[in-house]
C-alpha positions in Angstrom: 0.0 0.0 0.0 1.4 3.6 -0.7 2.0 5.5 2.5 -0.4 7.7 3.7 1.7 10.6 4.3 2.2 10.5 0.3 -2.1 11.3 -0.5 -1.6 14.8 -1.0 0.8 14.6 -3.9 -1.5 11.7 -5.5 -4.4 13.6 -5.8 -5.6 14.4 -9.1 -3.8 18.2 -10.6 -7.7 19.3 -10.8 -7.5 19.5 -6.7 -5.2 22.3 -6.9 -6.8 26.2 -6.6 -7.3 27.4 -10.1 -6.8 24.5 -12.1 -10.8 23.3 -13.1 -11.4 20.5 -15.8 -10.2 22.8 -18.7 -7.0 23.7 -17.6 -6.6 20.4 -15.7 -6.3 18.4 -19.3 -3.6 20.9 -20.3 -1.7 20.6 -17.5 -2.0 16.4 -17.6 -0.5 17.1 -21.3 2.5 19.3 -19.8 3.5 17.3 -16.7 0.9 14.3 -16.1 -2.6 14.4 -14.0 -1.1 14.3 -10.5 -0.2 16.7 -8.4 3.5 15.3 -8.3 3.7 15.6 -11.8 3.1 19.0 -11.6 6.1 18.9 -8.7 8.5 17.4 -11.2 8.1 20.4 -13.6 11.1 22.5 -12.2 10.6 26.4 -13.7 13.8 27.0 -16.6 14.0 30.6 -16.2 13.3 33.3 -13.9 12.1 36.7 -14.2 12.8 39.2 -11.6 10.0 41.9 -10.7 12.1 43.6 -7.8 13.3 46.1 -10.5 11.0 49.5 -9.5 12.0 52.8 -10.9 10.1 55.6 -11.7 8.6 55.3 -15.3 11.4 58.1 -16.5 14.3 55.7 -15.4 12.3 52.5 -17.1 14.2 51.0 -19.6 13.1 49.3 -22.4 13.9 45.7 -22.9 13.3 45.1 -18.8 11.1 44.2 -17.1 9.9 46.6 -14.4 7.7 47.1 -11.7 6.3 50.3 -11.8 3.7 51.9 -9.1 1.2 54.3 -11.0 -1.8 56.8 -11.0 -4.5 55.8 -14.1 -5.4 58.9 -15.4 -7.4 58.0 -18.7 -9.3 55.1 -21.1 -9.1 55.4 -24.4 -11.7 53.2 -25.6 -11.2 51.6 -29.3 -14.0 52.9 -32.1 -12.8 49.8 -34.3 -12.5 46.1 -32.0 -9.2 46.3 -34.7 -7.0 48.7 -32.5 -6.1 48.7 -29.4 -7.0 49.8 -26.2 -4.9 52.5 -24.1 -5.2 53.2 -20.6 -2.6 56.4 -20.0 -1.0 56.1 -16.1 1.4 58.3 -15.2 3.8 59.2 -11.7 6.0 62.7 -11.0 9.0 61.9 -13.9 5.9 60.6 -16.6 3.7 59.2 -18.6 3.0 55.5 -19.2 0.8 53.3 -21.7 -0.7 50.5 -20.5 -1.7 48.6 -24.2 -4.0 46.0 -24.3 -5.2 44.0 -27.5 -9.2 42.4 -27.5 -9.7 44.5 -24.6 -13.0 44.4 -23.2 -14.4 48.0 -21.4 -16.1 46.6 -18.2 -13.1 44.9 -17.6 -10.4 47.0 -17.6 -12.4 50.0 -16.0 -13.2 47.3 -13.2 -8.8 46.5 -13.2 -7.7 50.0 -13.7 -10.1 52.8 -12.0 -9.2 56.1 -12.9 -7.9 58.3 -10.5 -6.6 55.4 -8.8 -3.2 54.1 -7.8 -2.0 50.7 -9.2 1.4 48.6 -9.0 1.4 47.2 -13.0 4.8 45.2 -13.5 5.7 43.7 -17.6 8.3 44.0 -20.1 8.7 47.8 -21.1 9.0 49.2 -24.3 8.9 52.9 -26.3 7.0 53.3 -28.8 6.3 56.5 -30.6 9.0 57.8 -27.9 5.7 57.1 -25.0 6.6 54.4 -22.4 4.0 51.6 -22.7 3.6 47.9 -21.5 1.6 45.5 -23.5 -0.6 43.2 -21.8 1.0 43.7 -18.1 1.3 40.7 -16.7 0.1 41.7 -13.4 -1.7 44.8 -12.0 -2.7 45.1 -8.0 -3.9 47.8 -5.9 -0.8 49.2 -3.6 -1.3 47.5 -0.3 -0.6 44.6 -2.6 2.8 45.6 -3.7 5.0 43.2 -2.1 3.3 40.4 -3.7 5.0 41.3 -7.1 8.2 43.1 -5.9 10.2 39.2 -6.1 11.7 37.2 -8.4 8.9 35.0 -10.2 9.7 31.3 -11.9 9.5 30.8 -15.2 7.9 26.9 -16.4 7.6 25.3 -19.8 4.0 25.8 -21.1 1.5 23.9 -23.3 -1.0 25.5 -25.8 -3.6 27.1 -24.0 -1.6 27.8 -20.7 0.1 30.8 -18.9 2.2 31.5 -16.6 0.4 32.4 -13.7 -2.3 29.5 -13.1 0.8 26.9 -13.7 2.6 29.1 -11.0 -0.2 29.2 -8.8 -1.0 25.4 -8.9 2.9 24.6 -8.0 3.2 27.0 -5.1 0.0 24.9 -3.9 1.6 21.5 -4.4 5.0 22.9 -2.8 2.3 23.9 0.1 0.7 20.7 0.6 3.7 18.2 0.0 4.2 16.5 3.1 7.6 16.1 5.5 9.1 13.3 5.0 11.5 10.5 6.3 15.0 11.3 5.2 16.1 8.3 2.7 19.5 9.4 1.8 22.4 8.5 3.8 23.6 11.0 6.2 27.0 10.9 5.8 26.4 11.5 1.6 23.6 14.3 2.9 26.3 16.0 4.7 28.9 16.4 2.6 27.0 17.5 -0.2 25.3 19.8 2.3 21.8 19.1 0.5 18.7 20.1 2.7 15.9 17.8 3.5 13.5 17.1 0.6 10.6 19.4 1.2 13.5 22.4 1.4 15.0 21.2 -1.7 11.7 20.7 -3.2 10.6 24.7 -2.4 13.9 25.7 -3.2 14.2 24.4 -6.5 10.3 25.8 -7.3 11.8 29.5 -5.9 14.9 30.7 -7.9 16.7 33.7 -6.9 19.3 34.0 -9.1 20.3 32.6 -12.8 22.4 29.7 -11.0 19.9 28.7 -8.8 18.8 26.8 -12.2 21.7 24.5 -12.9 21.9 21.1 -12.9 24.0 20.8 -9.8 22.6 23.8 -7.8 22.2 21.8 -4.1 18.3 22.1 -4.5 18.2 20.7 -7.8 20.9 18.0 -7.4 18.8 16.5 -4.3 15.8 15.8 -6.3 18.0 14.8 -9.1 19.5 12.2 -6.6 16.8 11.1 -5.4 14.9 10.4 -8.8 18.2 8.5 -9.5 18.9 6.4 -6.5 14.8 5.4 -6.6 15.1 4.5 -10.1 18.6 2.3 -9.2 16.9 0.9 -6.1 14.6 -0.2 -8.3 16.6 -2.3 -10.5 18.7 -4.0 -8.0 15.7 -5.0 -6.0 14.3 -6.9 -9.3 17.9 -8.3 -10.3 18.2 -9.5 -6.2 15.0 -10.7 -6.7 15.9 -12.7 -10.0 18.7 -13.8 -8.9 17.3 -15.2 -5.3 15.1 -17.4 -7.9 16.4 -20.5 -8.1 17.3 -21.0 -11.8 18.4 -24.0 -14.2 22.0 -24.9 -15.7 21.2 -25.5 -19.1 24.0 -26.9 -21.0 24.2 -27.6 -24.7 26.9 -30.9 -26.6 27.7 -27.9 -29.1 26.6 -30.9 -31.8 23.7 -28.8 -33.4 26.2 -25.7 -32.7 28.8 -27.2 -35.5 26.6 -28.1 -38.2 25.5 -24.5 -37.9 28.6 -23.3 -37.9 29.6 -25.3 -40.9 26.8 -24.4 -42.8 27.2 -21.3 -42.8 29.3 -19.5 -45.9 31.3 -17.1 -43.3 33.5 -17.3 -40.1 31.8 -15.7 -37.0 33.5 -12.3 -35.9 35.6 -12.1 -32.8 32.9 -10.5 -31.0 30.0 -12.8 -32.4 32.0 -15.8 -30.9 32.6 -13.8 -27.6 28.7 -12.7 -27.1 27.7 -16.7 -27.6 30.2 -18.1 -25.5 29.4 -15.8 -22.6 26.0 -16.6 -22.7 26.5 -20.2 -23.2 29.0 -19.7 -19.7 25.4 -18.4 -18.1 23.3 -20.5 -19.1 24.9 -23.6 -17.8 24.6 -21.4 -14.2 22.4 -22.5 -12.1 21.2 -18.9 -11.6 19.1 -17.0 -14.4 20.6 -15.3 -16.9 19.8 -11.8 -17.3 22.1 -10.5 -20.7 21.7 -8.0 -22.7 23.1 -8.4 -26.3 23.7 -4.5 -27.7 25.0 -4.7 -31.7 24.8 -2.1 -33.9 23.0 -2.2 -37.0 23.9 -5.1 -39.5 26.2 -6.7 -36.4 24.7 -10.2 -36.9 22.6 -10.6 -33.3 20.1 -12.9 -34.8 23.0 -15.3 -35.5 24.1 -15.5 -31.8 20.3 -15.4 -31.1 20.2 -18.0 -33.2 23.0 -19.9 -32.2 21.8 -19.3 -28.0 18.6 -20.7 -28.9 20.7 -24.3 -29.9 22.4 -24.7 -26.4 18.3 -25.0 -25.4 18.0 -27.2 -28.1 20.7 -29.3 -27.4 20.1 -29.7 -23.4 16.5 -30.8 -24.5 14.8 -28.0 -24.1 13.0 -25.1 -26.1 13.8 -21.3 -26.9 11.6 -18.3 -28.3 12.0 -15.1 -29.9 9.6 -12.2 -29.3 9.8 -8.9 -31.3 8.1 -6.2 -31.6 6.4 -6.4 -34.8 5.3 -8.6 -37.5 7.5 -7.2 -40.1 11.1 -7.7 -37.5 9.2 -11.4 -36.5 8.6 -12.8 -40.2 12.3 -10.8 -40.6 14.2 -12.9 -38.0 12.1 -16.0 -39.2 13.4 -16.1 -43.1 17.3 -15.5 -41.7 17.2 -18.6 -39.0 14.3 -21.2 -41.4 17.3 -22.1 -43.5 19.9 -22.7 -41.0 17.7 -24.6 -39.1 16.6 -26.7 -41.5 20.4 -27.2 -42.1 20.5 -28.5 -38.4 17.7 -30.5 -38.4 15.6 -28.2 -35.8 12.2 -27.8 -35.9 11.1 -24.0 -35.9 7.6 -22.0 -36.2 6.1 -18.6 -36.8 3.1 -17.4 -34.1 2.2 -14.1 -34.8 -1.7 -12.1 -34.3 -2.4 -13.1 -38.0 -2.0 -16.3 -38.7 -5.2 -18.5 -39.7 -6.9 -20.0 -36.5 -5.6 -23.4 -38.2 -2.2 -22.8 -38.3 -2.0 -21.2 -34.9 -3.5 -24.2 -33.4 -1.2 -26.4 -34.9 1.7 -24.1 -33.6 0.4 -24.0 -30.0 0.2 -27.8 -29.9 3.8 -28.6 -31.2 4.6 -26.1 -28.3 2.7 -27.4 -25.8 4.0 -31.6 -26.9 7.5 -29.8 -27.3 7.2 -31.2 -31.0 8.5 -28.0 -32.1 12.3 -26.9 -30.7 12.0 -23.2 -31.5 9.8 -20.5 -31.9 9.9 -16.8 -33.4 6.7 -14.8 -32.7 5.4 -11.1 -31.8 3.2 -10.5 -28.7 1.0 -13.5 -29.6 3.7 -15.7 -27.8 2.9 -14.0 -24.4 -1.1 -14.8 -24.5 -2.4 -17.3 -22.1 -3.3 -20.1 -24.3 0.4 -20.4 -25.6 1.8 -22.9 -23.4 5.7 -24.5 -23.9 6.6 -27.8 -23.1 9.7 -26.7 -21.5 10.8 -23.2 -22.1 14.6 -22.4 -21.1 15.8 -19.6 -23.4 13.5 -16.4 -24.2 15.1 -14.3 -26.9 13.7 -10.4 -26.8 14.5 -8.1 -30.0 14.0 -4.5 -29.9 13.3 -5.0 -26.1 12.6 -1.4 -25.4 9.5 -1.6 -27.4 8.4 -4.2 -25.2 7.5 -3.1 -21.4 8.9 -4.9 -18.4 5.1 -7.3 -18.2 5.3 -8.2 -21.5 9.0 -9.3 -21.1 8.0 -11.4 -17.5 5.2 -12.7 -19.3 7.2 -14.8 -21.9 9.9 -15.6 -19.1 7.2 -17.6 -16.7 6.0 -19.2 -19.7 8.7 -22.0 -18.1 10.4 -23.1 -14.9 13.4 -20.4 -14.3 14.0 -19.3 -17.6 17.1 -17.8 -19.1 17.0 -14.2 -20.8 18.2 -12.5 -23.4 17.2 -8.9 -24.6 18.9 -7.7 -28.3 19.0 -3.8 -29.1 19.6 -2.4 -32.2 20.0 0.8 -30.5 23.8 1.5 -29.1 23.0 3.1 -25.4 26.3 5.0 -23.8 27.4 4.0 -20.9 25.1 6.4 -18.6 22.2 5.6 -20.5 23.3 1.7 -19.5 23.6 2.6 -16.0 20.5 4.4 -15.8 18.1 1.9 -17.3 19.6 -1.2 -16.4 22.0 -0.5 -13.6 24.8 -3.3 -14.2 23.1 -5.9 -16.4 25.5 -8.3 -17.9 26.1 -6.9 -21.5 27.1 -8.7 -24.8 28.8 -6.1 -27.5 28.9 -6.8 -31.0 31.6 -4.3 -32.2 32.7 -5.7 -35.7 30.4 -5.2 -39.1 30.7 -9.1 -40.9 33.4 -9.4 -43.2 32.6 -8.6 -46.6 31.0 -5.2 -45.6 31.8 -2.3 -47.4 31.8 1.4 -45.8 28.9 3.8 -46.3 29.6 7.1 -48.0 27.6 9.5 -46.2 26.6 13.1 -47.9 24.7 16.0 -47.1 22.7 17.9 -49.4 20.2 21.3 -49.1 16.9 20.3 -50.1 17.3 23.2 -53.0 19.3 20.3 -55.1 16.4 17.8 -55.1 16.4 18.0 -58.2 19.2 16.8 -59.0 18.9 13.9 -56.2 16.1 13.2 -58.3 18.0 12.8 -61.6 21.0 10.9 -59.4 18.4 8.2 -58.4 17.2 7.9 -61.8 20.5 7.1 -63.1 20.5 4.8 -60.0 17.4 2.6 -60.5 18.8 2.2 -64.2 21.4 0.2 -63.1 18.8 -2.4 -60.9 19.9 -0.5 -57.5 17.1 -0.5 -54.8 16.5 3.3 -53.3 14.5 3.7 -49.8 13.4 7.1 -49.8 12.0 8.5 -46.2 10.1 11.7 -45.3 9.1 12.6 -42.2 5.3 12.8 -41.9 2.3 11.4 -43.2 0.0 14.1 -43.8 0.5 18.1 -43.9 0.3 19.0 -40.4 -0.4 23.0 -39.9 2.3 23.3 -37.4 5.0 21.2 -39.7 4.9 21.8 -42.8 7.3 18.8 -43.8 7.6 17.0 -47.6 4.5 14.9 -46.4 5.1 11.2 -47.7 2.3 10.8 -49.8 3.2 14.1 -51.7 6.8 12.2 -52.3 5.2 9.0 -53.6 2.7 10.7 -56.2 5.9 13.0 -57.6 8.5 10.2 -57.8 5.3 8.0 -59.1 5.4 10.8 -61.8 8.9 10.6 -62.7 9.2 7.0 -62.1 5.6 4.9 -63.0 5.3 1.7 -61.7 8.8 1.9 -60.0 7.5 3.2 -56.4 6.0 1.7 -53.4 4.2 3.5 -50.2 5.0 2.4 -46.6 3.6 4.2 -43.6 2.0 3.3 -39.7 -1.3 3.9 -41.1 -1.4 1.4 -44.2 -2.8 -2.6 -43.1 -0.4 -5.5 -42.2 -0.6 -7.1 -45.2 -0.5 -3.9 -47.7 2.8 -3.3 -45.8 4.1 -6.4 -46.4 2.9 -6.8 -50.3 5.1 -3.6 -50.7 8.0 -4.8 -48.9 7.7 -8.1 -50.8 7.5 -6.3 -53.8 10.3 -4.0 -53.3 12.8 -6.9 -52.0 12.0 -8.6 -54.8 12.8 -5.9 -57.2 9.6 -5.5 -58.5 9.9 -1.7 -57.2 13.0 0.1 -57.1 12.0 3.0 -55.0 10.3 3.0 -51.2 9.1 6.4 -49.9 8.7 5.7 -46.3 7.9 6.9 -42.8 10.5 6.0 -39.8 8.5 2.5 -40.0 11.6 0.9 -41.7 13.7 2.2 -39.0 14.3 -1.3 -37.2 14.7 -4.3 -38.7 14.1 -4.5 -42.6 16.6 -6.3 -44.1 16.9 -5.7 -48.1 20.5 -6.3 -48.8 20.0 -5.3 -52.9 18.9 -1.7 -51.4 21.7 0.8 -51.7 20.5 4.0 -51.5 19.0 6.0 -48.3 17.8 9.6 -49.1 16.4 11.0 -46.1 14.9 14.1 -46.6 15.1 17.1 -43.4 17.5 15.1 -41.8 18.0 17.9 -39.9 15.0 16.9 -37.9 15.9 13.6 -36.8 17.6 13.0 -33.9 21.5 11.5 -34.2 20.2 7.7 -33.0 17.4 7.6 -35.7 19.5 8.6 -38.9 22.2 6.2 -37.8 19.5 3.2 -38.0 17.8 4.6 -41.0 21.3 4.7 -42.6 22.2 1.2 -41.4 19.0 0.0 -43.7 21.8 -0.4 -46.7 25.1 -1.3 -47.1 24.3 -5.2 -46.0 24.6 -6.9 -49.3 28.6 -6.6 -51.4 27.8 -3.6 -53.3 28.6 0.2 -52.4 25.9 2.0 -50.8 25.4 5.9 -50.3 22.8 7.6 -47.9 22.1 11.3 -48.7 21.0 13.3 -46.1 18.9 16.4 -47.0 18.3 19.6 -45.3 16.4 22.8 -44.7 18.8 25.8 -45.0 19.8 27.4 -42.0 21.1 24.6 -40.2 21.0 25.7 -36.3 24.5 24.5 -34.3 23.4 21.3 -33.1 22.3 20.2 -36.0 25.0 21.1 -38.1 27.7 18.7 -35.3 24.7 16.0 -35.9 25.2 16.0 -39.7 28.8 16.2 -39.3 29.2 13.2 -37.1 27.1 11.2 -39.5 29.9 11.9 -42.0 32.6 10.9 -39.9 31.6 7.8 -38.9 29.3 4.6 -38.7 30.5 3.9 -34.8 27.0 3.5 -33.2 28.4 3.4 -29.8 30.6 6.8 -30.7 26.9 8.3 -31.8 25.1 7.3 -29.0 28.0 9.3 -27.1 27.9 12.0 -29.5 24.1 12.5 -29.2 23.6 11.9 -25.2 26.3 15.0 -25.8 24.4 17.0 -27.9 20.6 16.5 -27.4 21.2 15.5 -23.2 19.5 12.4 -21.7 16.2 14.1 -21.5 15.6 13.9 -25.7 17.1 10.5 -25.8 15.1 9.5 -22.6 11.7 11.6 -24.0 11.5 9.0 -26.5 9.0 7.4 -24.8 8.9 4.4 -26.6 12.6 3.9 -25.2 11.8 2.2 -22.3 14.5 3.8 -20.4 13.5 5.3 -17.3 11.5 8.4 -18.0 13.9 10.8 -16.0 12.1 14.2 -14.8 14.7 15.7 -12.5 17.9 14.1 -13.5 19.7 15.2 -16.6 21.9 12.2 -17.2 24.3 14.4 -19.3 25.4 17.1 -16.1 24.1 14.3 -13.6 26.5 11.8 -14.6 28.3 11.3 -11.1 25.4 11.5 -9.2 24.1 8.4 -11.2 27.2 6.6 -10.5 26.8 7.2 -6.5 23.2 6.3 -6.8 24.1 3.1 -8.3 26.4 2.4 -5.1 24.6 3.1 -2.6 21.4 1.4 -4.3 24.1 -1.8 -4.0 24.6 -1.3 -1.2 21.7 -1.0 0.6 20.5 -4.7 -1.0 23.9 -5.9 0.3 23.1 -4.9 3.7 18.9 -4.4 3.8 17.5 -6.7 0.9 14.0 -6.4 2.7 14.2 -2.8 3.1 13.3 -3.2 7.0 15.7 -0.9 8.7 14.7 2.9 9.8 16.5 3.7 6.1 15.2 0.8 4.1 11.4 2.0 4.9 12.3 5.2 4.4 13.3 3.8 1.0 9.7 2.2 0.4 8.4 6.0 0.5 10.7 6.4 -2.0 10.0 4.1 -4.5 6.4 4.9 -3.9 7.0 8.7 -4.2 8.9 7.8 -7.8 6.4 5.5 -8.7 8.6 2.2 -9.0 5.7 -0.1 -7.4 7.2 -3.1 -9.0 9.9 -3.2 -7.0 7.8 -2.4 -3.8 5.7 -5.9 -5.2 8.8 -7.4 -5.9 9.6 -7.0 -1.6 6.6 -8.2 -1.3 6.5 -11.4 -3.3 10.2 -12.4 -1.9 
């Protein structure tokens, strides 16, 4: 059960003052529909209101808090223009502007003959001092309450500033005291306050460093978001590891006739990765291993080649990835080779016949059938295994943490391997995995040649055009991807289906269409087609980002490539250059490039290192864009910014060891501090996992 004293920060954003049903689905889309969501929002700027001079020292450009006699209305005749109110104090005049003013209103706001504080951003116009739209105007006894230095937050469509600053100050208000979870000696010499202190502080900036990363108020929370997400993990892994697990050990019989079958040696690194999982698997523990190779690194080999130590000890082994298109992938690489070994392997996915499907399910469930490959369909109750030892997950950030356990207690203790595409630097590692044993393919197979990379302004598309022409006359294969689908008002991007009708123009018959929206099986008639050379061109959508393996493709345009992050144009680019010839990816921009994206285009021309990417873009886009990918599965980080927080990450992972070390059942005074820790981050499933010890 979550703690009591925690209520307050779970109530619903709409139980804060000012925030009604309205505003309360704005602020769910900016920060989440709990009040601690709105907690996690930490401001980004500041402005400060203490500037007061009389309106002839007022500069413009600042913002000033000026205190004022209203002297006149000048009401609009046309709705069109604007409506004045003139104020003025001993050294001048001042214009308070206001656009769609209404009469009642502002007469109501400003009396004449009044005094009022008004505070906004001054400007001169016409040689008059004026603020538009002040942002705040009070009668005098009020005064104080704008004289300070007022946060600045992130905003959605629809929001402002001072309902979003009203609802925090009440959620700072109401959160609780609560035990202190960090360890006193750490505390001290960091000199961090408690967490309610921290958690004001950080809403109430004073100066421009009050904001950074490792200002003590913000490097608390930041801590504490990163020692509950690490506590986390290493209550799961102790819990997976207290499981008593099975040694499977494979003859290496199946293993050889693989590996003689096959028309290659197996890099350095490929033999590596299989024989350190072959080492865990004949543990008596579970394996837990992560298998990280970069595009075109051959993982569904060692998949592949794991799967056979199952095999051999009498077992089974499945393979679950994320979509049809990757499952039907991975099956037409291994059906050959295990037909060459004499294993028995099926398909399950959502759309196979109910007659098929049967059939599959009962050489599962008799254990007639050795291996499996399959999407999500493998993890639904009727699928049952004989005896399950190995589950294989692709792409396993696509997949949440259920979806993973589900296939694993589909058997007694079962080994597990995750595969990524996606090269994650070392912080990233920490912070979603904490130390999970990790394979590394680092070599491309032999026979591979290099990419050559270019970049192009979208002005020359023309001649890109022409280039691809020339191209397709010689029987290349182009994949052509645009960003969108449809015209969007806010992003006016080359939308896909435009692409496809003018290259259909210039190239009839010659082009296919692949996109989210289109049916499973019109997506994989234009794949089929396209690998089979019946088209030469494929505009797409990001959809062929993972997985589609086309070796006679050798071209990649990818147009505003200045709009994709570093990760994504380093997969999309990895889609050619797998079969012997030469392959080229053209990257094509919007002119003017903006910094970052100029280094991201640069780095994609110096090399085809995933793992030097995934440094070079945790550098350049910081952990939050590589964590906001919410379809990452890595931890969804608020508070932390892996990229400045990098040490603090490394101490929570420490102490999160060592607290398991010394308090597995979190029962001390610390370890149930702890609990309201996990609770406060959300990380139930570790609090279920102390329960179901």
């Amino acid at each position: 059960m979550r703690p009591q004293s925690l209520t307050p920060l779970f109530a619903q954003v709409t139980s804060l003052p000012g925030i009604g049903p309205r505003l309360g689905k704005l602020v769910e889309k900016l920060a989440g529909p709990l009040v601690v969501d709105l907690l996690w929002h930490l401001p980004f700027a500041l402005i400060d209101r203490r500037n007061a001079p009389e309106i002839a020292g007022a500069q413009a450009g600042t913002v000033a808090t000026l205190t004022v006699t209203v002297d006149e209305h000048l009401v609009p005749r046309n709705p069109r223009q604007p409506y004045r109110v003139w104020c003025s104090d001993e050294t001048g005049r001042l214009c308070l502007t206001f656009f769609n003013g209404r009469e009642d209103y502002l007469k109501k706001l400003l009396p004449p003959g009044e005094i009022r504080v008004v505070s906004g951003r001054v400007d001169l116009y016409q040689g008059e001092v004026q603020i538009t739209h002040p942002d705040h105007v009070v009668p005098l006894d009020q005064r104080e309450s704008i004289l300070r230095v007022e946060p600045v937050y992130g905003l959605t469509a629809g929001l402002t500033q001072r309902p979003v600053q009203k609802a925090i100050a009440a959620g700072v208000e109401r959160a609780p005291a609560l035990p202190e979870w960090q360890d006193p000696a750490y505390l001290a010499r960091n000199r961090w306050a408690d967490w309610k202190s921290s958690l004001a502080s950080a809403h109430a900036p004073a100066e421009e460093q009050d904001l950074a990363p490792l200002h003590p108020a913000r490097a608390r929370l930041a801590f504490d978001e990163l020692l509950a997400s690490q506590l986390a993990i290493a209550l799961v892994r102790h819990h997976n590891r207290t499981l008593s697990g099975r040694a499977t050990k494979g003859d290496r019989r199946l293993h050889k006739v693989t590996l003689e079958a096959l028309p290659f040696e197996l890099t350095a690194s490929q033999k590596g990765a299989v024989e350190e999982i072959a080492t865990d698997m004949a543990k008596p523990e579970r394996m837990i291993r992560l298998l990280q190779g970069d595009v075109g690194s051959g993982k569904t080999l060692v998949a592949f080649l794991a799967m056979l130590i199952a095999v051999e000890a009498g077992a089974q082994a499945a393979l679950m990835a994320p979509t049809e298109l990757l499952a039907r992938q991975h099956y037409a690489t291994i059906a050959p080779l295990a037909e060459a070994t004499g294993v028995r392997l099926a398909l399950l996915t959502g759309r196979d016949g109910q007659k098929l499907k049967k059939e599959t399910m009962r050489g599962l469930a008799d254990g007639s059938i050795d291996l499996v490959i399959g999407t999500h369909a493998l993890v639904q109750e009727e699928v049952e295994f004989a005896d399950l030892a190995l589950a294989v997950v692709d792409e396993q950030h696509r997949f949440g943490v259920h979806q993973r356990m589900a296939l694993s207690s589909k058997g007694q203790a079962v080994d597990l391997l995750v595969m990524t595409a996606t090269p994650i630097p070392r912080t990233l590692m920490l912070a979603a995995y904490g130390d999970l044993d990790v394979s590394k393919l680092t070599e491309k197979p032999a026979g591979r040649l290099p990419i050559d990379t270019r970049t192009l302004p979208l002005e020359r598309i023309g001649e890109v055009v022409e280039g691809v022409g020339r191209m397709i006359g010689t029987g290349a294969r182009v994949y052509w991807v645009c960003p969108l689908i449809e015209e969007s008002e806010e992003v006016d991007l080359a939308n896909v289906e435009e692409r496809f009708g003018l290259l259909s123009t210039r190239f009839p018959g010659k082009v296919g269409l692949l996109h989210g929206r289109l049916k499973g099986a019109e997506r994989e008639a234009t794949m089929a087609a396209f690998a089979e050379g019946r088209l030469s061109i494929l505009v797409a959508t990001t959809v062929i980002e993972v997985g589609v393996d086309v070796p006679a493709a050798t071209v990649m345009v990818i147009e505003h490539a200045e709009r994709f992050g570093l990760a994504q144009l380093h997969q999309l680019r990895g889609r050619v250059g797998r079969g012997a010839g030469k392959s080229s990816c053209l990257l094509l921009y919007a002119q003017p490039l903006g910094e970052t994206a100029k280094a991201r285009l640069a780095i994609m021309r110096e090399t085809e290192d995933g793992f030097r990417i995934a440094e070079e873009d945790l550098r350049l886009r910081g952990a939050g864009e590589l964590l906001g990918t919410r379809q990452s599965g890595l931890p969804d980080m608020r508070l932390a910014d892996l990229a400045a927080h990098g040490e603090l990450l490394q101490a929570a992972r420490d102490d999160a060891r060592l607290v398991i070390d010394r308090d597995p059942d979190l029962q001390s005074e610390r370890g149930k501090a702890l609990r309201v820790l996990l609770y406060l981050f959300r990380r139930d499933d570790a609090v279920r996992t102390l329960r179901a010890g």
